[in-house]
C-alpha positions in Angstrom: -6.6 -0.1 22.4 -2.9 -0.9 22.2 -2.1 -1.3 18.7 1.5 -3.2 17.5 2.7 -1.1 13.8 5.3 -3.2 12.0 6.9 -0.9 9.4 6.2 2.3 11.2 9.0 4.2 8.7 7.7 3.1 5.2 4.8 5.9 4.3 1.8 4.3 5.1 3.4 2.8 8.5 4.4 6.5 9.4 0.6 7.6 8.5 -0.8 4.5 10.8 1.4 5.8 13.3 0.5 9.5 13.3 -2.7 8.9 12.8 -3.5 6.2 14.9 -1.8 8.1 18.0 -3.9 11.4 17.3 -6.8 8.9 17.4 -6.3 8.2 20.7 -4.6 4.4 19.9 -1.9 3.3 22.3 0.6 2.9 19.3 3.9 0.5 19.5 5.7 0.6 16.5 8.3 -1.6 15.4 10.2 -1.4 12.1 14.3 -3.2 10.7 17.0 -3.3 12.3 15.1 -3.3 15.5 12.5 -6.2 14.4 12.6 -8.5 11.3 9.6 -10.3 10.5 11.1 -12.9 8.5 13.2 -13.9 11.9 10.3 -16.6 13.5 11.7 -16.3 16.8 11.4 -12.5 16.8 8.0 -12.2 16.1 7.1 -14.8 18.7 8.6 -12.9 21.6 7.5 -9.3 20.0 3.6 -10.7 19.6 3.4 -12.0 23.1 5.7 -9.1 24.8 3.3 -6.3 23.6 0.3 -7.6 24.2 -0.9 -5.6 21.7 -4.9 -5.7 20.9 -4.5 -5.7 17.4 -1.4 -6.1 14.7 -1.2 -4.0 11.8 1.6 -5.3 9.4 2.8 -2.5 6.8 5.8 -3.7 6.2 6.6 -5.5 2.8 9.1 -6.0 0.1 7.8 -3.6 -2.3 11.4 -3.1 -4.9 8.5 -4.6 -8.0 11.4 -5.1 -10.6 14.1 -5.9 -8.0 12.3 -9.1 -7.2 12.8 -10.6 -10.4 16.7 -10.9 -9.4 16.2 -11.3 -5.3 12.8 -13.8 -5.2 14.1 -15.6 -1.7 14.3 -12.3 -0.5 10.7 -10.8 -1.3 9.3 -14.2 -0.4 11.0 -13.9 3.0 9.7 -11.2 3.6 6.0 -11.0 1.9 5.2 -14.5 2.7 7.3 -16.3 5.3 6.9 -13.1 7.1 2.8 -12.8 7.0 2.8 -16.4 7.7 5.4 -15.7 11.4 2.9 -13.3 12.7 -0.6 -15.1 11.7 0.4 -18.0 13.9 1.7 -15.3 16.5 -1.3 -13.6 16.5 -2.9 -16.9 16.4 -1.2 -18.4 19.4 -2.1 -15.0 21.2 -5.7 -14.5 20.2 -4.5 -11.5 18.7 -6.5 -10.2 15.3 -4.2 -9.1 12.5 -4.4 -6.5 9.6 -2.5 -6.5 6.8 -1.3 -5.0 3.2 -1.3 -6.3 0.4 -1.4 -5.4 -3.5 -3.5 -5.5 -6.6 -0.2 -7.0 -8.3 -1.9 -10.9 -7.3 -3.8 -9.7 -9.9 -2.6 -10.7 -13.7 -4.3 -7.2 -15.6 -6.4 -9.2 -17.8 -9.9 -8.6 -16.5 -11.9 -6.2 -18.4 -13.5 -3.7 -15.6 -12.4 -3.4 -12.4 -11.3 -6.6 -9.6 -13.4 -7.7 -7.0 -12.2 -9.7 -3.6 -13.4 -12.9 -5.2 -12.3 -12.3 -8.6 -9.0 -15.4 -9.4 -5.9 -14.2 -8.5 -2.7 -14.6 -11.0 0.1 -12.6 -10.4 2.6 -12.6 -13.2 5.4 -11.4 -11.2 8.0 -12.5 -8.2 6.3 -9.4 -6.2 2.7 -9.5 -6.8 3.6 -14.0 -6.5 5.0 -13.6 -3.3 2.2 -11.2 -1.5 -0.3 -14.0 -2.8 1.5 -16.4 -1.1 1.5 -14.1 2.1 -2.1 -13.8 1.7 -2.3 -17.3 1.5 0.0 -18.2 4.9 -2.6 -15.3 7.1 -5.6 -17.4 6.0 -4.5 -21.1 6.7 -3.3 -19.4 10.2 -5.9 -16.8 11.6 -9.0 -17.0 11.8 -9.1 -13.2 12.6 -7.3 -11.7 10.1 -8.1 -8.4 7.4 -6.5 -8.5 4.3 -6.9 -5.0 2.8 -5.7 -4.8 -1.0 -4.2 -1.1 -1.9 -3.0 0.2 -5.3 -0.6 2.8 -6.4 0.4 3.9 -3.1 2.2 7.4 -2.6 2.6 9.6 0.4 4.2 12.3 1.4 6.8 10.0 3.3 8.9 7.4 1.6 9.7 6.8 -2.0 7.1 6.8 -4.5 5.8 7.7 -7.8 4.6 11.4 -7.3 7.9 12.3 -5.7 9.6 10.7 -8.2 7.7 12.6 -11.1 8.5 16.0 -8.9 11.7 14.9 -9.1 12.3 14.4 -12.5 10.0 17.4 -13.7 12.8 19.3 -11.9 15.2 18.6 -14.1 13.7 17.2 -17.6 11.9 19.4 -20.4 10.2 16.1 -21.8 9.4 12.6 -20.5 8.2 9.6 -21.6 5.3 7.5 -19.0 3.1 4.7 -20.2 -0.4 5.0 -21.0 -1.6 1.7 -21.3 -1.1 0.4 -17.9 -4.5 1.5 -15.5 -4.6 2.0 -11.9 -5.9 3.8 -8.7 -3.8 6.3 -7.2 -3.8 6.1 -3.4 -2.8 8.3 -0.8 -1.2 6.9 2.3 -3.1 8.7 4.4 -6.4 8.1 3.0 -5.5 4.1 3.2 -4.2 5.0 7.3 -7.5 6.1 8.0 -9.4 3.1 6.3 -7.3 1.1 8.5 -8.0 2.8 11.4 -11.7 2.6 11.1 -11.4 -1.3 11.2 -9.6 -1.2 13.6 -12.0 1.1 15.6 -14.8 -1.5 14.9 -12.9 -4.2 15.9 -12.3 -2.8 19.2 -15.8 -2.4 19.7 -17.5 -4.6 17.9 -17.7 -8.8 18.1 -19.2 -9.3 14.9 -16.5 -8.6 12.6 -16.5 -9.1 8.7 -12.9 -10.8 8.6 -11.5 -11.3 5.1 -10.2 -9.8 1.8 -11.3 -6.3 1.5 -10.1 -3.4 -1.3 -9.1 0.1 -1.0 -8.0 2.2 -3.4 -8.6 5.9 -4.6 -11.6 6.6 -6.4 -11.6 6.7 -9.9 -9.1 5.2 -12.0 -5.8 6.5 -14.5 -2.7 5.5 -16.2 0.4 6.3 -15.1 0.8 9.1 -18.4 -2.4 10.7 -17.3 -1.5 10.4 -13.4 1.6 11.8 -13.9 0.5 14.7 -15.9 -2.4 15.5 -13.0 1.1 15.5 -10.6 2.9 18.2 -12.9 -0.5 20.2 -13.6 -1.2 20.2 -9.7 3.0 21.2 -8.6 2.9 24.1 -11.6 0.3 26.4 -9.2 3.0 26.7 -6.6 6.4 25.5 -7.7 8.7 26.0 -10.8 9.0 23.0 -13.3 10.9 22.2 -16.0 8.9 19.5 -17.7 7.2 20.8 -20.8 5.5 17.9 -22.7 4.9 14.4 -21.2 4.6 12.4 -23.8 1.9 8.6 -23.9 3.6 5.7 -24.6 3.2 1.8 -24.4 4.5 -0.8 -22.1 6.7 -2.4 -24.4 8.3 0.3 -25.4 9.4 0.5 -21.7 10.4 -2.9 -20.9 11.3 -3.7 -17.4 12.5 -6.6 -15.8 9.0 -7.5 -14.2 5.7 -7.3 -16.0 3.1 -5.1 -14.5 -0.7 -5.5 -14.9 -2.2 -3.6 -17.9 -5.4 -3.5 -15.3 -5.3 -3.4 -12.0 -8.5 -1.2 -10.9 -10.0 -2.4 -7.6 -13.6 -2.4 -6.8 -14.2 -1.0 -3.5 -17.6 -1.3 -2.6 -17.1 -4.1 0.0 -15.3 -2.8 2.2 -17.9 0.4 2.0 -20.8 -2.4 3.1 -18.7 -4.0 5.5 -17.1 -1.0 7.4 -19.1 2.0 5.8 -15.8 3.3 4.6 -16.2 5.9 1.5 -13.1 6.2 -0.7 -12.0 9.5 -1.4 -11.5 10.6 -5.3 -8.1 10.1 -6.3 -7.5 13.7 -7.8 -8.6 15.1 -4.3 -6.0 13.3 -2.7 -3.4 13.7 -4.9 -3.9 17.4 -4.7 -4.0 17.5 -0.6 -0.9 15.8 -0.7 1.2 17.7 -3.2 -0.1 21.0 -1.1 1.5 19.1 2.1 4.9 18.6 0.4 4.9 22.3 -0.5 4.3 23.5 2.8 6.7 21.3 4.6 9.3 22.6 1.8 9.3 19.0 0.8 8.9 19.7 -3.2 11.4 22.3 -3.8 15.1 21.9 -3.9 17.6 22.5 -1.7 
């Protein structure tokens, strides 16, 4: 099965590729300045060129606070982009997977969100993957939306590193508490993705649609972050002492975030059998990854 990643350098698009190549997949993978998916034209003469069986898209605009002051940009790219290869694929007969976020959700729900559940995001990120979303369904039929929260790897930019970073070189820091989510690893989301597309290479029933994946379990930020320094302290020296709860508002940033944004998984365990793995487990496997590719410590 020859298999076309766009956004093979972000860290789930380097995990897709890995692990889709170990797999056994015939992997093509695309990624800027080589390929822009906001460029029509482009994705016209890449979809047909490759003749790729499937299309997984991991690329996005993903800069959540950056959007507020650059919304042509992050619609470019999360909707107008989605929308180029739909009809590609569609043109092609070529099925398409693709990333989105639990940000088209508004944080209001008590409990965790379902596929069907209303969407409303309340920011120029979470608006424009909606609007992606939207573009893939009015285009292609054969399509997989797969929904992902707090995403972290051990490639790319992301919270864990970032919380590494910083317990480096601070005694004491400050992460909200009142803003809940699942923690996912990139590689845990690579694999999901590979299993559907596994089954769609071998099977013609397909359950296309709007599917959640996320780790298992949910958090807040505060108490993710402290699992982060707890889990780095068994093999690495930190600074960070205390990290101390506090709320949203006394954080303000120039987009809102959800104060829930806890997916429920269980359809895309009925629809694909695939189990989601606790989000402590992961987070643990990956911090042990960083330390033995010398990733954590400083130069």
């Amino acid at each position: 099965m020859r298999i076309l990643v766009i956004g093979y350098k972000g860290q789930l698009g380097h995990e897709l590729f890995a692990r889709g190549a170990n797999k056994g997949f015939e992997i093509i993978k695309t990624d800027l300045p080589d390929f822009n998916i906001t460029d029509q034209q482009a994705v016209q003469i890449k979809i047909k060129e490759t003749r790729a069986d499937l299309v997984l898209n991991a690329s996005a605009y993903t800069a959540v606070d950056k959007a507020e002051s650059e919304p042509a940009l992050a619609f470019a790219v999360n909707r107008d982009g989605p929308k180029f290869l739909a009809a590609s694929c569609a043109e092609n007969n070529i099925p398409l997977i693709h990333v989105s976020t639990d940000y088209v959700f508004d944080g209001n729900k008590e409990g965790p969100y379902m596929e069907a559940d209303p969407v409303s995001p309340i920011g120029i990120y979470g608006r424009s993957k909606e609007a992606g979303e939207c573009e893939i369904r009015n285009h292609l039929h054969e399509h997989i939306i797969i929904r992902t929260a707090w995403l972290y790897g051990v490639h790319g930019n992301n919270f864990v590193k970032t919380m590494l970073r910083l317990g480096r070189e601070k005694e004491n820091l400050n992460v909200v508490d009142d803003q809940f989510g699942c923690p996912t690893n990139a590689a845990d989301l690579a694999d999901a993705i590979l299993i559907m597309a596994d089954t769609i290479c071998k099977e013609k029933d397909v359950k296309w649609g709007t599917y959640h994946y996320c780790g298992k379990g949910q958090t807040s930020w505060h108490g993710f972050a402290e699992m982060i320094f707890k889990l780095a302290k068994q093999n690495i020296k930190l600074k960070i002492k205390q990290v101390t709860p506090i709320s949203a508002s006394a954080y303000p940033t120039p987009a809102q975030r959800p104060a829930n944004s806890v997916l429920d998984c269980s359809l895309v365990l009925n629809n694909f059998n695939i189990q989601t793995r606790p989000w402590l487990e992961s987070l643990e496997e990956m911090i042990k990854c960083l330390d033995s590719m010398d990733l954590i410590n400083p130069l």
